[in-house]
C-alpha positions as CSV (number, residue, x, y, z in Angstrom):
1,X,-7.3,17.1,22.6
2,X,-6.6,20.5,21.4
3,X,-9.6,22.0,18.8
4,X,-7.9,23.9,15.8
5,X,-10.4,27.2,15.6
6,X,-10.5,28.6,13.1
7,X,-11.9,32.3,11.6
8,X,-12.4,32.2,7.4
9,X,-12.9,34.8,6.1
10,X,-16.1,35.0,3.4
11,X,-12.9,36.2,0.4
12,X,-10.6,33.5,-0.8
13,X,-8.2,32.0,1.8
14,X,-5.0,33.8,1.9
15,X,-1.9,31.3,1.8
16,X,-0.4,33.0,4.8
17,X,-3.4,32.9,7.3
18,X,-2.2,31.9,10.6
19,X,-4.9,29.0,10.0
20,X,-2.7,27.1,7.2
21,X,0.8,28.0,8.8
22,X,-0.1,26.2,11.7
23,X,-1.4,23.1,9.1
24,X,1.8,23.7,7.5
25,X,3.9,23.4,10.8
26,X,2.0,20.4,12.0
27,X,2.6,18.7,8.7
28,X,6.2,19.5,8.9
29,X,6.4,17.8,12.3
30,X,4.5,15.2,11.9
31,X,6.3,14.3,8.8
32,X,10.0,14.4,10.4
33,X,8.3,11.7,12.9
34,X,7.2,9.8,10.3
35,X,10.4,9.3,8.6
36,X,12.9,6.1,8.9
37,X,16.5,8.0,7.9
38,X,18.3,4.5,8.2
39,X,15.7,3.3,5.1
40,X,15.8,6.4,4.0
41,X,12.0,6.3,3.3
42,X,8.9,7.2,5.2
43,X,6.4,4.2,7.2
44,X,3.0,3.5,5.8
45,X,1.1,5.1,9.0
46,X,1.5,6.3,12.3
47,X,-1.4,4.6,14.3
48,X,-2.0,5.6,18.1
49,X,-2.0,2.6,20.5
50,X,-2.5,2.7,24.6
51,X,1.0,3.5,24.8
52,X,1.0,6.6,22.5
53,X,1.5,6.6,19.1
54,X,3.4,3.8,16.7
55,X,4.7,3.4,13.0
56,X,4.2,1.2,10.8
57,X,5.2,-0.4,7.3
58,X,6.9,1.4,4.8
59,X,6.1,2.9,1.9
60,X,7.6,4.3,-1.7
61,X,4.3,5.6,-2.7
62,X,4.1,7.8,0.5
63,X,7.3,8.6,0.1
64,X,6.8,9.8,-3.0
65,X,3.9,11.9,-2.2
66,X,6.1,13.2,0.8
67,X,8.7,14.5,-1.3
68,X,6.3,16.1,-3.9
69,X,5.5,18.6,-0.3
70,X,9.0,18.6,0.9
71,X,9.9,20.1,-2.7
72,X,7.9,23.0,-2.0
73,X,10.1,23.8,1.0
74,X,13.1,25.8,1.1
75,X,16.0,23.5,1.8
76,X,16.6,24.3,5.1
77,X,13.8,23.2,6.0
78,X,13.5,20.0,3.8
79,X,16.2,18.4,5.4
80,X,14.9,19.4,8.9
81,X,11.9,16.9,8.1
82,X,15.0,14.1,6.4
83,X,17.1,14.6,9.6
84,X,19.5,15.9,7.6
85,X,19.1,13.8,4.6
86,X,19.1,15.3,0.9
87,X,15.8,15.0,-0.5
88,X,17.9,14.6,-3.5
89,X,19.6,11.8,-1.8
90,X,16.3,10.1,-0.6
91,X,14.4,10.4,-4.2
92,X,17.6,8.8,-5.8
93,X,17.3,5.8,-3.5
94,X,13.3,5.6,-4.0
95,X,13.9,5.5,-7.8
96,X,16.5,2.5,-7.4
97,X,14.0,0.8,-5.5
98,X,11.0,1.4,-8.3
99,X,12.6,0.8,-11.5
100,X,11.9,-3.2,-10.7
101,X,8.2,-2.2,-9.7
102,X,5.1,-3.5,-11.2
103,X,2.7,-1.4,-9.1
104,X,1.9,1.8,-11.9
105,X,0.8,3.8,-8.9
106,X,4.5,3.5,-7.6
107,X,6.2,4.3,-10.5
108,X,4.2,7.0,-11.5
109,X,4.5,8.9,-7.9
110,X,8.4,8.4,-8.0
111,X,8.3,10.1,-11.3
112,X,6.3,12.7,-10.6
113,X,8.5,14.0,-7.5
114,X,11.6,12.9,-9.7
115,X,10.7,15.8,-12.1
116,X,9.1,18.0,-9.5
117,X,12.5,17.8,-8.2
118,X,14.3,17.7,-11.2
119,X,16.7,14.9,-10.2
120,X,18.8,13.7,-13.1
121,X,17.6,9.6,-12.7
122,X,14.0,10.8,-14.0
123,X,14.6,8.9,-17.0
124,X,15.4,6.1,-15.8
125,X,11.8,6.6,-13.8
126,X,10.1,7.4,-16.8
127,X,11.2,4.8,-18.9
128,X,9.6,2.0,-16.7
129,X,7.0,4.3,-16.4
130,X,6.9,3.2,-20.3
131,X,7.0,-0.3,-20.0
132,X,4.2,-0.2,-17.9
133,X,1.7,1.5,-20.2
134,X,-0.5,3.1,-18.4
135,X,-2.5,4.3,-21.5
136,X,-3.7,0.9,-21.8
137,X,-2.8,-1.2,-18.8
138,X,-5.8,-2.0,-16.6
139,X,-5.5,0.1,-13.3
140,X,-7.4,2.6,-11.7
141,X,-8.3,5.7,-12.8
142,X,-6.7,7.2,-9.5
143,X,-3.0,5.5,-11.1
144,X,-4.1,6.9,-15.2
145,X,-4.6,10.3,-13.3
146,X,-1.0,10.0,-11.7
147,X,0.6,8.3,-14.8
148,X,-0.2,11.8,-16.4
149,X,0.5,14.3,-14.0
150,X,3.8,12.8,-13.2
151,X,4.3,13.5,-16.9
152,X,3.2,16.7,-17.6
153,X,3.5,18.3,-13.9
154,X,5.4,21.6,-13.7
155,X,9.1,20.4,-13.5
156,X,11.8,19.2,-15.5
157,X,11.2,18.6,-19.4
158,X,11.6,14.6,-18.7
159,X,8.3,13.7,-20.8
160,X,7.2,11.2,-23.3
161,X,5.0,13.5,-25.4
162,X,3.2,10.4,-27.1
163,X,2.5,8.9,-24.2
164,X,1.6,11.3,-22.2
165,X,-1.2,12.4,-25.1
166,X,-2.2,8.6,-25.1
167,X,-2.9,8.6,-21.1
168,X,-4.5,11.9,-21.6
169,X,-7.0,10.6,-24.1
170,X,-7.9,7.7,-22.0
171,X,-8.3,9.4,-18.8
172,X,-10.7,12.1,-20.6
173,X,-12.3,8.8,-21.9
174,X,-13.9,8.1,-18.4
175,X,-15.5,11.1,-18.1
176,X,-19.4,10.4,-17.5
177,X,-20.8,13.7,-19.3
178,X,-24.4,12.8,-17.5
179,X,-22.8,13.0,-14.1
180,X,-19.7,15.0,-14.5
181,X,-18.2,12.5,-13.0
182,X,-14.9,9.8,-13.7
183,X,-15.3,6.7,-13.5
184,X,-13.6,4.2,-10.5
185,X,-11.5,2.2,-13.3
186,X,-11.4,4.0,-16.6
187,X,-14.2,2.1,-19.7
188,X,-12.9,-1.2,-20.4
189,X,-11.2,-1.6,-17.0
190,X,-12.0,-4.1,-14.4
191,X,-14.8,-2.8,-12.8
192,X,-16.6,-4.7,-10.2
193,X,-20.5,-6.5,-11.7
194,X,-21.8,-4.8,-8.7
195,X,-20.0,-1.5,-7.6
196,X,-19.1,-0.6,-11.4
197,X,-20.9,2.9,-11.0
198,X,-19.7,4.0,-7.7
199,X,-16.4,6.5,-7.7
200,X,-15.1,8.0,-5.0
201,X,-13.8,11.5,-4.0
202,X,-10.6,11.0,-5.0
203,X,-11.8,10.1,-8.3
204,X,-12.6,13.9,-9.2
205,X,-9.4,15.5,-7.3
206,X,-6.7,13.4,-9.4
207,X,-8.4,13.9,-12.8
208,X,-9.3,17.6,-12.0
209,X,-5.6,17.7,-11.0
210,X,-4.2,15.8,-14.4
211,X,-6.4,17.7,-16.9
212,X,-5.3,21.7,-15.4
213,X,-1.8,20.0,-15.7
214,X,-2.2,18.7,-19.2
215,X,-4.0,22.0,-20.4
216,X,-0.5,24.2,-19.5
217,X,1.2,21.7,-21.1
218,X,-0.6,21.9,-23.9
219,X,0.4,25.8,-24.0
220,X,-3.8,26.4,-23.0
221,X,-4.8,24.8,-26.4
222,X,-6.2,21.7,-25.7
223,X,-10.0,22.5,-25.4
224,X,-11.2,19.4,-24.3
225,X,-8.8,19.1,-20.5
226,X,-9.8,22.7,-19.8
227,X,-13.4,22.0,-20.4
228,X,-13.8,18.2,-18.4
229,X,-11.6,19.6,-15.6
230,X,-13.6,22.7,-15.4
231,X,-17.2,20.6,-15.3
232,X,-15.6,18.0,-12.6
233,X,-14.6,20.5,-10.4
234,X,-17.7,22.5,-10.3
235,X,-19.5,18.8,-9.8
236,X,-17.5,18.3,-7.2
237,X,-18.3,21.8,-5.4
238,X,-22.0,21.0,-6.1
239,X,-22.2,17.8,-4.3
240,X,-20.4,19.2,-1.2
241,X,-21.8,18.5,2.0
242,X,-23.3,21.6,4.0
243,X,-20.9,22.0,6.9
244,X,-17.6,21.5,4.0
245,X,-17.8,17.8,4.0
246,X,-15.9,16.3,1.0
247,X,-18.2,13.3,1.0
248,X,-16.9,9.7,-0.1
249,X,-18.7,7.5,-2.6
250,X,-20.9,8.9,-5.7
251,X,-23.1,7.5,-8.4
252,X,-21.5,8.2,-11.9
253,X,-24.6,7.4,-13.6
254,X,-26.9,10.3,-11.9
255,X,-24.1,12.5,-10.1
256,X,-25.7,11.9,-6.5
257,X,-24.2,11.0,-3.2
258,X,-24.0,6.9,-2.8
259,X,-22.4,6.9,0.7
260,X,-21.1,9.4,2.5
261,X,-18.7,8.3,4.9
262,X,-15.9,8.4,6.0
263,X,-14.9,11.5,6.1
264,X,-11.5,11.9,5.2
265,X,-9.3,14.5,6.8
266,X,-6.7,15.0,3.7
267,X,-9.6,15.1,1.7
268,X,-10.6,18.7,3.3
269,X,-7.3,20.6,3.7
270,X,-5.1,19.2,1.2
271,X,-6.5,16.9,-2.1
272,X,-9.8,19.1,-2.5
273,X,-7.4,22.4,-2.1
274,X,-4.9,21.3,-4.1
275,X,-7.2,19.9,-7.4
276,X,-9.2,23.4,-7.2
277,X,-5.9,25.6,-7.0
278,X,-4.6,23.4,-10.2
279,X,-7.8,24.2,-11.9
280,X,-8.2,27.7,-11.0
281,X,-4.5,28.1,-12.0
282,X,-4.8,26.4,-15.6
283,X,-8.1,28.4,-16.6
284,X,-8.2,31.5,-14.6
285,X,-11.8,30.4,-13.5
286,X,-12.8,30.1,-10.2
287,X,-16.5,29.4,-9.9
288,X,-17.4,28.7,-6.2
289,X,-13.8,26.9,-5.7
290,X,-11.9,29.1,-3.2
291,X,-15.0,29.7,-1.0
292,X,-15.4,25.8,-1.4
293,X,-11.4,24.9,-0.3
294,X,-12.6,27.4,2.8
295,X,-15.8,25.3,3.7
296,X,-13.7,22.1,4.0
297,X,-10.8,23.6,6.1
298,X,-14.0,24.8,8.3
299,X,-15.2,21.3,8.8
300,X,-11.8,20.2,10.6
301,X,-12.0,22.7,13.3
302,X,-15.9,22.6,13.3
303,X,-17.3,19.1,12.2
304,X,-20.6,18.6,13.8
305,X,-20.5,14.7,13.8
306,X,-17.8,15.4,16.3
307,X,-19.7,17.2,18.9
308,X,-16.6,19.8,19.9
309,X,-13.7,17.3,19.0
310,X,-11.2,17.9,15.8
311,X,-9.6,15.9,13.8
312,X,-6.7,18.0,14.0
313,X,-4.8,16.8,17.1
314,X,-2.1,19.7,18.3
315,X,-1.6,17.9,21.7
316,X,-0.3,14.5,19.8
317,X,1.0,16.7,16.7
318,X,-1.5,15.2,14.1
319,X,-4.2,15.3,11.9
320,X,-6.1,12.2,12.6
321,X,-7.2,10.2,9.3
322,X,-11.5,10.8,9.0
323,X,-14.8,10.5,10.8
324,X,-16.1,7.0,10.1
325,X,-19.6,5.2,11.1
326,X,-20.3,3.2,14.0
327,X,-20.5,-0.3,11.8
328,X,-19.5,-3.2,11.4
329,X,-16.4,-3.6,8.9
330,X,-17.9,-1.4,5.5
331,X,-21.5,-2.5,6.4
332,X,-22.8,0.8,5.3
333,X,-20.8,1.2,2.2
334,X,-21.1,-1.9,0.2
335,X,-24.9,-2.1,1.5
336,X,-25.4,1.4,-0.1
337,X,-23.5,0.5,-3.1
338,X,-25.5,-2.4,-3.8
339,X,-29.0,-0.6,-3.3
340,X,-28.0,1.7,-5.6
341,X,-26.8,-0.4,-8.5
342,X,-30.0,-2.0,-8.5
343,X,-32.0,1.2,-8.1
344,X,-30.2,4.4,-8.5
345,X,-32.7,6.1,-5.7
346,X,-32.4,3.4,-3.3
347,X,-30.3,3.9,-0.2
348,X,-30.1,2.3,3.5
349,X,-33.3,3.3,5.4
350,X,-32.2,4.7,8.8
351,X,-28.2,5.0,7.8
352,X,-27.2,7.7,10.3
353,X,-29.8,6.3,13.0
354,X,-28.3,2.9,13.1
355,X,-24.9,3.5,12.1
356,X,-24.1,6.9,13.0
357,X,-20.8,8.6,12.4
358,X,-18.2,10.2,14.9
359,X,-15.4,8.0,15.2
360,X,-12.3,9.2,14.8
361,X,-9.7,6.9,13.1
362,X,-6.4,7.3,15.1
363,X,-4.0,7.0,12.1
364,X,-2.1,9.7,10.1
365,X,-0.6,8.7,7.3
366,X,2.6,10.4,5.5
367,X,0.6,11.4,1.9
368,X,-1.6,13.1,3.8
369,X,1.2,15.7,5.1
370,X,3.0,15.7,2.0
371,X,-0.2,16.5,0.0
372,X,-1.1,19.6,2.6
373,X,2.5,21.3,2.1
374,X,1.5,21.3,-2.1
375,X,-2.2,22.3,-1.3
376,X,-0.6,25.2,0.4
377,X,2.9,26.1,-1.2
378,X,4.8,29.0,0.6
379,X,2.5,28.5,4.1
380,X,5.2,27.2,6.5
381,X,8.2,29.0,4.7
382,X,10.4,31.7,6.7
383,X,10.1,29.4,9.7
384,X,12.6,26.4,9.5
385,X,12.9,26.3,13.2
386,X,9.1,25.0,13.3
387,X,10.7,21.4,11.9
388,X,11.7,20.0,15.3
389,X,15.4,18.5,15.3
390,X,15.0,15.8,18.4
């Protein structure tokens, strides 16, 4: 396995560092493999077995996601990674499919990279989108975040204002103001008796993400976005681990670490990136966040639970999926989330000792790539032969 060094430099990253072209590339690649061009879709993971590596499943979601990079490309280049497919061609096919979805998550992705890339079914899109009320329908807070962006995302003008206010208000409604923290399902959702107070990373990156998006909308007038998405991200560069770790699971009563593995790899060069360049965009405040998106592109090439191996695979053209505990199932997690629901100090005695972390999960998944090429717009451009054709 090749080790991805890198050198960071103490400013803020520059988008055309070799460091992030090479990310870039490798996301490009890895991408084209990943994608079925008779289903005209992309699988649900690429998982190494003894005999290499293997797909598996498919996925609109991913898809989605995938297209939301791809749009960032020039076009060249995008249908290098479609094998000569139209991404215009391969989002009006993933719309067909999602118009008879129930799954908000879905619908919401496809609409997002529908407007992103300003395809002329996005209504159709946004009109289930509708019938699936995400401003009140229990789901996630991850899905409410998603509802909203896919709404009020730079791209076409395809938008329910109303609604898009209504999702708005409810996702700002699970903001914790003692932990600067959102909620795992927003108030009133279906939170678990047990886990109810523990979110997870991506809990902060899609809100953070949703509010900077919402603020532009708003023409920079709506207060309240700037302000939670401001005090989210700056939690979320506070509780960042020493060596850049983006750790996983977090108490939204107190703001403290419940659980801190897996460590994911799209987590450290593309969601946490991507949230703080949206923020730092809408508000023109920056507070720690470059010099924070730095620390966690350092942790791929320089993790220390790895002792000298990366995540970031050049050999097998990947970046493998996180750093995970030696455990049983999610022995650690759900014991840590139950000691801390019943005592928000208490934790597993001896975590690391008797579960210690280092495994590598040999699995990529499509998102990931598509969310590294929108964490880093521009990186891989002026190089269209770096999409392999064969």
């Amino acid at each position: 396995m090749t080790t991805l060094q890198l050198d960071i430099p103490a400013t803020a990253p520059d988008l055309e560092d070799d460091t992030v072209r090479r990310m870039s590339r490798l996301a490009l690649s890895a991408l084209r493999r990943m994608f079925i061009p008779e289903k005209a879709m992309f699988a649900f993971t690429l998982r190494e077995n003894g005999a290499g590596t293997r797909l598996e499943g498919l996925s609109d979601r991913y898809t989605a996601i995938s297209l939301l990079g791809i749009s960032t490309l020039p076009d060249g280049a995008a249908r290098g990674v479609l094998h000569g497919l139209d991404p215009m061609d391969v989002c009006g096919e993933m719309i067909a499919r999602v118009v008879n979805s129930d799954e908000l998550g879905e619908v919401a992705l496809a609409l997002w990279a529908a407007r992103v890339l300003r395809h002329p079914d996005a209504d159709r899109a946004l009109l289930r989108l509708c019938e699936l009320t995400p401003d009140r329908r229990p789901c996630p807070t991850v899905e409410l975040a998603w509802s909203l962006s896919a709404q009020v995302a730079p791209g076409s003008d395809v938008c329910d204002a109303a609604l898009a206010t209504r999702t708005a208000e409810r996702l700002m409604d699970s903001f914790h103001a003692e932990s600067d923290l959102f909620s795992h399902w927003p108030r009133g959702g279906r939170a678990s008796r047990l886990r109810g107070h523990v979110a997870c990373f991506a809990d902060m990156v899609y809100p953070v993400q949703a509010l900077s998006y919402y603020y532009q909308y708003t023409s920079h007038s709506h207060a309240r976005s700037r302000s939670l998405a401001l005090a989210c991200a700056r939690k979320m560069c506070a509780l960042q681990g020493p060596a850049g770790q983006w750790w996983w699971h977090f108490d939204v009563r107190t703001g403290s670490v419940v659980e801190r593995f897996p460590i994911y790899s799209v987590h450290q060069d593309a969601m946490a990136p991507m949230a703080l360049a949206a923020v730092r965009e809408a508000t023109g405040e920056d507070d720690g966040f470059s010099r924070a998106a730095q620390l966690g592109l350092r942790w791929l090439a320089l993790a220390p639970e790895l002792a000298g191996e990366s995540l970031v695979d050049e050999s097998t053209g990947v970046i493998w999926r996180k750093v995970h505990r030696h455990e049983p199932g999610r022995f650690v997690r759900g014991a840590q989330a139950l000691l801390s629901g019943a005592s928000p100090k208490a934790r597993l005695p001896l975590a690391d000792t008797l579960f210690p972390p280092g495994r590598i999960d040999r699995e990529c998944r499509p998102y990931h790539m598509g969310w590294v090429l929108v964490a880093w717009p521009g990186a891989s451009h002026g190089s269209e032969s770096s999409v392999p054709r064969s």
